[in-house]
N, C-alpha and C positions, 0 to 999 in steps of 0.2 A: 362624581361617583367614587365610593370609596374601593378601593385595591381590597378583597378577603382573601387569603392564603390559607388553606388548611392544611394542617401540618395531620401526619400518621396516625395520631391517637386521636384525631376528631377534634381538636382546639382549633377556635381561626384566631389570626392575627388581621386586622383591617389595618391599610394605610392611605393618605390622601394625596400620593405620589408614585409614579413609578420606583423600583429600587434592582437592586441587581442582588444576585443568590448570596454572595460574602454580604453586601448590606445588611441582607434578612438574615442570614447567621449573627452577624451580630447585635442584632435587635433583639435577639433571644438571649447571648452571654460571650463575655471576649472569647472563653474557653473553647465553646464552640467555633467562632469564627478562626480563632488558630487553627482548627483542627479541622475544617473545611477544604474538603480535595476537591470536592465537585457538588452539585447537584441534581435534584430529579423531581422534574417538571412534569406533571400530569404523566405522569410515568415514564419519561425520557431523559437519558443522561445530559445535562448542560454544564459547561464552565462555574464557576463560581462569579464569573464577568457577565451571566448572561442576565439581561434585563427585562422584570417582571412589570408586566404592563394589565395584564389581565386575570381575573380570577383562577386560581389555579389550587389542585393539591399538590401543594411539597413536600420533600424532605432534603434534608442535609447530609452529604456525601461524607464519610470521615473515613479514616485506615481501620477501622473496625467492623466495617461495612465491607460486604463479597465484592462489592462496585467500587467500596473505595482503594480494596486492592489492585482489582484490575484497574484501574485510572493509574493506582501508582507502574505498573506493568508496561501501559502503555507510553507511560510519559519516560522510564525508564528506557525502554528501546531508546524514544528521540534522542535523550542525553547521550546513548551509545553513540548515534550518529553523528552526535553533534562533536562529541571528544575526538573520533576520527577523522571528521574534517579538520579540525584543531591541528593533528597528530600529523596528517599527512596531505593534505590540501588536494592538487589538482590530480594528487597519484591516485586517487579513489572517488569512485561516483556513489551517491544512496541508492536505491531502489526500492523496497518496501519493509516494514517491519511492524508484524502482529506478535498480537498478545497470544498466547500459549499454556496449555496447563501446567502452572506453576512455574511461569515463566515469559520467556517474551526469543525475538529471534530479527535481525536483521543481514537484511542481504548487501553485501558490496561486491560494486567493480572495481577490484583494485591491481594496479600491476607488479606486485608482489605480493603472493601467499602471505596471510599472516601469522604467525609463530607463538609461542607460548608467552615469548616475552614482549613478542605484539601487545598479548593480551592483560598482560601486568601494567605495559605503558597506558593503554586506552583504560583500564579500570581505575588507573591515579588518576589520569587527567579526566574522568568523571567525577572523581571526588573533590577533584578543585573545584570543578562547574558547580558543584552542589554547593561547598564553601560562599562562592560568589552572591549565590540566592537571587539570579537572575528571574524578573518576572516574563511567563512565558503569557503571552500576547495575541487573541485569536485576530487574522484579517481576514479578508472577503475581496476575490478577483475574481473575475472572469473568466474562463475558459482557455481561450486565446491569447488572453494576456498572460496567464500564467504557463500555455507551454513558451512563451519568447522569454519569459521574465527566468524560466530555469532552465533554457538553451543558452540565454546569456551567462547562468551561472555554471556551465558547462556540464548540468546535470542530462544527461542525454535521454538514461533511462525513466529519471522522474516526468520529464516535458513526455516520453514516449507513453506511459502512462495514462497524463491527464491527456494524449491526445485523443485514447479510446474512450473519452467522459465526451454525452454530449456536446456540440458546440453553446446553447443556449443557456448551459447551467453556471451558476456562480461557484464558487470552490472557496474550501477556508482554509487557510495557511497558519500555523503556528508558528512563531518567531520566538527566541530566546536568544539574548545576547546577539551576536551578528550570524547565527543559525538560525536557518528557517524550511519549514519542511510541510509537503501538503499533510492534510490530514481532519480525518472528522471531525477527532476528538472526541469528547472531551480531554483537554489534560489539567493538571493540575496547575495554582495560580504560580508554584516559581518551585526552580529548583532546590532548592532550599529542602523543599518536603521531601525529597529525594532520598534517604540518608542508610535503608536498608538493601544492596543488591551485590551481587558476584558477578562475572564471565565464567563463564562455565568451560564454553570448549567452541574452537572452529570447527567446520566441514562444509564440504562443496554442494552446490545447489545449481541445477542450469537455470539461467532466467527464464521467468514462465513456464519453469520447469518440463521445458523442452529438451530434449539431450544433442539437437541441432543448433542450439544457443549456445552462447558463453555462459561457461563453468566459473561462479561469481563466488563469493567467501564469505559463506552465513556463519557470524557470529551468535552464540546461545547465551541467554541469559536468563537470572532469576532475580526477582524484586521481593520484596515482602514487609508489611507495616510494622515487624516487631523484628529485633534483630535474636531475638530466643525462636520466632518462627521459623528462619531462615535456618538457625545454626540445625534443629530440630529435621528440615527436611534434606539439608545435607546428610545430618544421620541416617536419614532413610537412606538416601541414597549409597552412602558406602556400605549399609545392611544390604540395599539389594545387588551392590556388586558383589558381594561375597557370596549373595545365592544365585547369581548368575545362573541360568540352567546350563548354557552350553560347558562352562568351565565344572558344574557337578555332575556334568555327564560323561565328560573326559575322566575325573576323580571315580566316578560310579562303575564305569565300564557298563554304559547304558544305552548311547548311539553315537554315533557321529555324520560329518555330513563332508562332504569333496564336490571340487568343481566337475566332475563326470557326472552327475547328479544334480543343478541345483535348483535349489530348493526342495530336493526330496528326501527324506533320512533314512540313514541304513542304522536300521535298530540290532542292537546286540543280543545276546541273551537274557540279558536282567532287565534291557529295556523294554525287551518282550513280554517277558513275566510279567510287568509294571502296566505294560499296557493291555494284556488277556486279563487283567484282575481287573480291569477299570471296563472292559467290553465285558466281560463275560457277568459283569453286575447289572452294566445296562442293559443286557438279556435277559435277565433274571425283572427287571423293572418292564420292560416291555413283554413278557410273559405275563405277568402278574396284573395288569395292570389294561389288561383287554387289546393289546397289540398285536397283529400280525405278524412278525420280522417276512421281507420280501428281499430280493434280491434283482437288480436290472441291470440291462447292458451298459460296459463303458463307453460305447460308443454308438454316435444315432447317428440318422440321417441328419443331413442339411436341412430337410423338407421340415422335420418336427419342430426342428429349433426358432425355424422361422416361422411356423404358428404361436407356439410359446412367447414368441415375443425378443430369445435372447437372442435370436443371429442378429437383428436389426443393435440391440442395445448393450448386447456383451461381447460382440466379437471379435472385438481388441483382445478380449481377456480370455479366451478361447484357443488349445491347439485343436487345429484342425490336420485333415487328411485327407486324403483321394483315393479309390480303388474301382476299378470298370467304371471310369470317370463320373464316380460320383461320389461326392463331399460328403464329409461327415465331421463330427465333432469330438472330442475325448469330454463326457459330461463335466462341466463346471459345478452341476446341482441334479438334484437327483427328482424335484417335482413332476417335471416330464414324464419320467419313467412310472412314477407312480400312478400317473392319470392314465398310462397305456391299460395298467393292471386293474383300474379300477373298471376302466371303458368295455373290459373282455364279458359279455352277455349283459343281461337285460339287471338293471340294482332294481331291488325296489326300497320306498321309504321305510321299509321294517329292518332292512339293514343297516340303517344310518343310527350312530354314528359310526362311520368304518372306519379302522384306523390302523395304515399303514407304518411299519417302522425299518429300517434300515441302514446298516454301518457302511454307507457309500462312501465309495472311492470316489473324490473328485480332484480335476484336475485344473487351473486355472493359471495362465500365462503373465504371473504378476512379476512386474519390474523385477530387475535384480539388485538396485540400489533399497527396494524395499523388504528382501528377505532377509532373516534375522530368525536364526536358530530353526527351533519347532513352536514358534511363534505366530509366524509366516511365513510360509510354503507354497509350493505349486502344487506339491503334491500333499493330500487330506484327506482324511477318514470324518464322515460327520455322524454324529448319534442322530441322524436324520429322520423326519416322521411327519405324516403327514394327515389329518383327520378330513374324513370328509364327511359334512350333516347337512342340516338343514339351520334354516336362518334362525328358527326358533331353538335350535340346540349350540349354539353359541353360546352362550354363558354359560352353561351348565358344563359345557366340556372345557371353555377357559377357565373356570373355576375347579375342576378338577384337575387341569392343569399346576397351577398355581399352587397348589396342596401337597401336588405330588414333584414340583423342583423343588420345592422347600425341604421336605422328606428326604431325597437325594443330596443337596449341596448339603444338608446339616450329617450325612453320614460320611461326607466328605471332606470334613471338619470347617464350612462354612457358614456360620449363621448371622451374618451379616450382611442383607440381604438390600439394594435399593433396586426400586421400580421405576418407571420411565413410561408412561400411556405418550405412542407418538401418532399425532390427528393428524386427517385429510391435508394433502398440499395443493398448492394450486394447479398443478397440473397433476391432473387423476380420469381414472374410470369410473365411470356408473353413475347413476341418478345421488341426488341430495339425501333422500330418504335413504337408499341401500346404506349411507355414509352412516346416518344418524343411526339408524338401528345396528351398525358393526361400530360404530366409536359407545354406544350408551351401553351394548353388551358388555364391552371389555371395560367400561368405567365402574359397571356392576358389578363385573366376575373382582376385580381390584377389592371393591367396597366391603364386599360379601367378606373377602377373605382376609378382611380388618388392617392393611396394610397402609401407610400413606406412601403417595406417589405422585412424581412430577409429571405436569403434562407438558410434552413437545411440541409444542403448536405446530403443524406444517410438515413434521417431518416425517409423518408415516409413508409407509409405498404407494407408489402410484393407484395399486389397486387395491389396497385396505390399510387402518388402523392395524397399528402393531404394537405390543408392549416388549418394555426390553428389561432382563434383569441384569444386574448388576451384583457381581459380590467382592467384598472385601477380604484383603487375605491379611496375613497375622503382620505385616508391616505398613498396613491404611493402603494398600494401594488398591483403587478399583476394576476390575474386568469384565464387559460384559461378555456372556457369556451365553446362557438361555435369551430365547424369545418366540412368541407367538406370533402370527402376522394372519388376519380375515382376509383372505382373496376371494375376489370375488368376478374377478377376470381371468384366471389361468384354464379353469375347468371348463369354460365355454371355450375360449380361445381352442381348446383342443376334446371338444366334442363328447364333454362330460355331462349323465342326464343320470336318473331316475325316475319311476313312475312314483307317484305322491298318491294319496289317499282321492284324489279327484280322479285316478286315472289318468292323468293328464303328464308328459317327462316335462323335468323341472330340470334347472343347472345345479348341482349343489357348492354350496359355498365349501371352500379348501381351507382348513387351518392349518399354518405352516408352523411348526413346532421344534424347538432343539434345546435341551435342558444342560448338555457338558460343549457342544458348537461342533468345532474341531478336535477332535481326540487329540491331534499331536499337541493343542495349543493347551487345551486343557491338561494334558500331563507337564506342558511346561507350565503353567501356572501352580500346580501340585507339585513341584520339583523345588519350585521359590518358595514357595511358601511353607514348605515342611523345610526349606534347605537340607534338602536330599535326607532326614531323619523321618522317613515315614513311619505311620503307624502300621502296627503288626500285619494287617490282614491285607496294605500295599504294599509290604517291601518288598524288592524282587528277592532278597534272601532274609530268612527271617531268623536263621539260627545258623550257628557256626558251630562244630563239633573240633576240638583240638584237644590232642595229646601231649602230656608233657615228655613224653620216653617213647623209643620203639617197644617196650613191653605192653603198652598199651592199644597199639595199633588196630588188632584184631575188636576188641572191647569199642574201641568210636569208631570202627565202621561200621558193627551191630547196631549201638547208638543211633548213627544217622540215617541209616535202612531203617531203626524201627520208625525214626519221627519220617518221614517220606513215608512210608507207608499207612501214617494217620494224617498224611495233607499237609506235609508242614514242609518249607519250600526249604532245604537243610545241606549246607556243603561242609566239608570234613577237610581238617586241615590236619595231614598228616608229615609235614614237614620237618627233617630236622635241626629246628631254631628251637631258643627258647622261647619257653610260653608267655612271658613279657613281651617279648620283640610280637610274639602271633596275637593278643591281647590287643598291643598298639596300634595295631596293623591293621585288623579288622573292626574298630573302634573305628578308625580314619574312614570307614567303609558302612560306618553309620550301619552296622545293622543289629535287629532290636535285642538278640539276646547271645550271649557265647555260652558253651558248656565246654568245664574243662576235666577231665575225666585222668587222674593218677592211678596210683597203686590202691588207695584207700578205696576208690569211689569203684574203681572193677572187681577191689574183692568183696564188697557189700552190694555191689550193684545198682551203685548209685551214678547220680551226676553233680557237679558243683557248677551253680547255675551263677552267672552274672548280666546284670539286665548295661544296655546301652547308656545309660549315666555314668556306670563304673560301679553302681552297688551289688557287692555280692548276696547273692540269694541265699545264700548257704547249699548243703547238701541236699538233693532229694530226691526220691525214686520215678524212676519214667512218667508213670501212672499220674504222679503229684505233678510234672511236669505238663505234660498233655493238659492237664487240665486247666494247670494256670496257661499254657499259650492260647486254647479254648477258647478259656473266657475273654481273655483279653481282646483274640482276634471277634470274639462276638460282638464286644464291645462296641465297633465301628464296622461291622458287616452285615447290619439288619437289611436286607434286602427292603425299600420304601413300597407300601401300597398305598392306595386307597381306606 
């Protein structure tokens, strides 16, 4: 019987022999077989060693391939590993090492901390392994054999490992040179192919990420098929050090954050302004736009939470309390409180869609090795909101959803937008059908509104399909950010009905909704991404009024009284420096416009206007002024509808 292969475009290749994947690469052309990292078997990553026995569709793995990156990603970690056993023998144990976005990371037990120049030694002695062009070699052991075969190699944590793997199962080991490590794989055929990666930077990890375990030395890395790709996301990265938020927040005089606090931020003045302009839009969006705004308690009963579902499954992540001994919670999420509101008298279906919206305070007990700026916090504000309808009014309100983040993130200067539909997982609520018709809704509402989008097989919430969006900011990096979720559990769970056109009370289905997430997170995203040079109608100061002489004094504080009094957020700098030094100063302070006002400009009653680049506007009178900051601030403050 003849071997058929089909390859991507539909061509088969027949052969009258088993062959292995580098074989079949090169049956096609040497070019290809050079350039062979891996391949993909009836849709599954395999070696370039694995042996093709039966009909199958293939393809060929290369470094221009998303798969052939992560292979090189993966097999990079190993080399990590493998240069540190090299480097320092029985002073360091492995433990595991995955692949990472835009990168890779392994963990050691070693008995000294590694240092910077740790990491200059171990990234040479990967460049020699590479040199060498060791071919990397998949085996097959047994279970048992392999926790003895890596207790004799003194690997403790590796044998501890495979001890948690079945006893019945067979395991595959990859070998290179006299390094050898468990692992799925795929990797690639030799190190040789190795030839684009950095060390990035140490930091401490507990095993198992336990904080009762030893504290072990995760080395970071990055790998990449082109050495212009690599050099390119280094550039990012030193871009996004420089827009750091917490270092433009310090520069800004916008928040800051102290250990008496943590994870909570104590906002300043300007980072106030920054964040009332960013709420008080989403007011204007939820006004407009057929929303309620509601307001509920921070703190509930024990009793609720444990219908809800979260005391059993969130409340690690939960501070709690006690009062006339009885437990409560500080809300982590604000769905609860919405269903109390909704549950108050009898709904009927002429009501529906309802849709609640609200700037909840939540508060959640997240790690402290995981906080990071207004990133990640304990304490949050969410543009939270929550619709409740009927089954048949699902897509019509997801697709009016959908309409109106786009609307919002594009006056937020985002229009780079990815979608994500994530389906049923295996452990879920509700019948097959509720599934099918809440996954084909929001495949609809997607369709309708012309978008493509990835589907997450498996990872929606237990109790509905969820879309998640994703946006891009002005240096490629992604955030999600919004997202919809169909429950179809929380509303019953907590004694949510309406009567329906049958007369008859019905559950209604809950859409979970959030277009900016967490307001602190999303101002740190708008902080990076403008690097602290907002547009007009965000800045917390938007015009700066300075005099070059005390004769002028009186003249820009009239000035800055008349722009405050047409809205225009305006501080006056009456200090005496020269107007160079206050020019420079306030320039450093990113904000969008200065007016400098002399002798000339008070006896005509003018201003001499300079925009944030450092172009002088020339002279011109209030009236001309106002208008141009008008327009501009119009420019990016169309409040979105429907």
């Amino acid at each position: 019987m003849p071997l058929n292969l089909t390859l991507p475009d539909g061509s088969v290749r027949s052969f009258d022999h088993p062959l292995t994947v580098g074989e079949f690469a090169a049956s096609i052309g040497a070019g290809l077989a050079r350039a062979a990292l891996a391949g993909k078997v009836n849709g599954k990553l395999v070696d370039t060693s694995f042996t093709l026995e039966e009909d199958a569709q293939i393809a060929i793995v290369t470094p221009n391939d998303h798969d052939g990156v992560e292979v090189l990603r993966h097999s990079t970690a190993h080399l990590l590993a493998h240069a540190v056993k090299e480097l320092y023998g029985d002073a360091v144990q492995v433990t595991i090492g995955p692949v990472i976005d835009e990168g890779f990371y392994y963990d050691f037990s070693a008995r000294q901390p590694f240092t910077t120049e740790d990491l200059s030694k171990i990234e040479q002695r990967m460049s020699e392994i590479v040199k060498r062009d060791l071919p990397v070699q998949r085996e097959v052991m047994q279970r048992d054999e392999a926790v003895q075969f890596f207790r004799n190699l003194g690997e403790a944590y590796k044998a501890e490992i495979i001890e948690s793997i079945p006893s019945n199962e067979a395991l595959s080991l990859y070998r290179q040179g006299d390094f050898i490590d468990l692992c799925r794989g795929p990797h690639v055929p030799s190190t040789g192919k190795l030839k684009v990666f950095k060390l990035m930077r140490v930091a401490g990890a507990y095993w198992r990420g336990d904080s009762k375990n030893e504290m072990l030395q995760r080395v970071y890395g990055t790998a990449w098929a082109k050495k212009e790709d690599q050099e390119a996301y280094l550039t990012r990265l030193e871009e996004a050090e420089k827009r750091d938020h917490r270092r433009l927040a310090k520069q800004l005089d916008l928040f800051h954050l102290q250990d008496d606090a943590p994870g909570m931020i104590f906002w300043h003045p300007k980072g106030w302004a920054l964040w009332q302009e960013v709420e008080q839009y989403m007011r204007h969006v939820y006004r407009d736009n057929g929303y309620h705004e509601v307001r509920c308690p921070q703190i509930l009963d024990r009793s609720l939470w444990e219908k809800s579902g979260h005391w059993e499954n969130f409340h690690k992540n939960m501070f709690t309390t006690e009062s006339e001994a009885r437990d409560f919670a500080i809300k982590p999420m604000n769905c609860p409180g919405h269903v109390q509101i909704f549950n108050q008298g009898v709904r009927s279906y002429r009501e529906l869609p309802l849709r609640y919206g609200e700037f909840g305070a939540c508060h959640r007990n997240e790690p402290s090795g995981a906080l990071h700026g207004v990133m990640r916090v304990r304490g949050f504000t969410q543009d939270d909101g929550h619709i409740f309808c009927t089954e048949d009014q699902i897509q019509e309100e997801v697709s009016a959803f959908i309409h109106l983040l786009k609307r919002v993130y594009t006056d937020f200067g985002f229009t780079d937008i990815q979608y994500k539909l994530a389906t049923r997982p295996a452990q879920r609520v509700g019948s097959d059908e509720t599934w099918d018709k809440a996954e084909q809704a929001l495949d609809h509402a997607l369709n309708a509104a012309g978008v493509a989008f990835e589907v997450l097989v498996g990872e929606g919430a237990f109790y509905g399909p969820k879309i998640e969006f994703h946006l891009r900011d002005s240096i490629g990096r992604t955030w999600q950010c919004g997202t919809i979720q169909a429950d179809f559990s929380m509303p019953g769970r907590l004694d949510a009905e309406y009567v329906a056109e049958d007369n008859q009370r019905h559950v209604p289905v809950m859409l979970h909704r959030a277009i900016l997430g967490s307001l602190e997170r999303f101002i740190g995203i708008l902080i990076e991404n403008f690097a602290g040079a907002f547009p007009l109608w965000l800045s917390p100061v938007q015009l700066v009024v300075m005099n070059i002489s005390e004769g002028q004094m009186a003249y820009a504080e009239r000035v800055c009284a008349e722009l405050r009094k047409a809205g225009i957020r305006t501080e006056v700098d009456l200090r005496n420096e020269k107007i160079g030094y206050k020019i420079r100063e306030h320039s450093m302070q990113k904000i969008p416009f200065q007016v400098v006002v002399g002798d000339k400009e008070m006896a005509g009653n003018w201003v001499a206007v300079r925009d944030r680049s450092g172009q002088d506007l020339g002279q011109m009178t209030m009236e001309a002024l106002l208008e141009l900051l008008n327009h501009a601030i119009a420019q990016r403050s169309g409040v979105a509808s429907l």
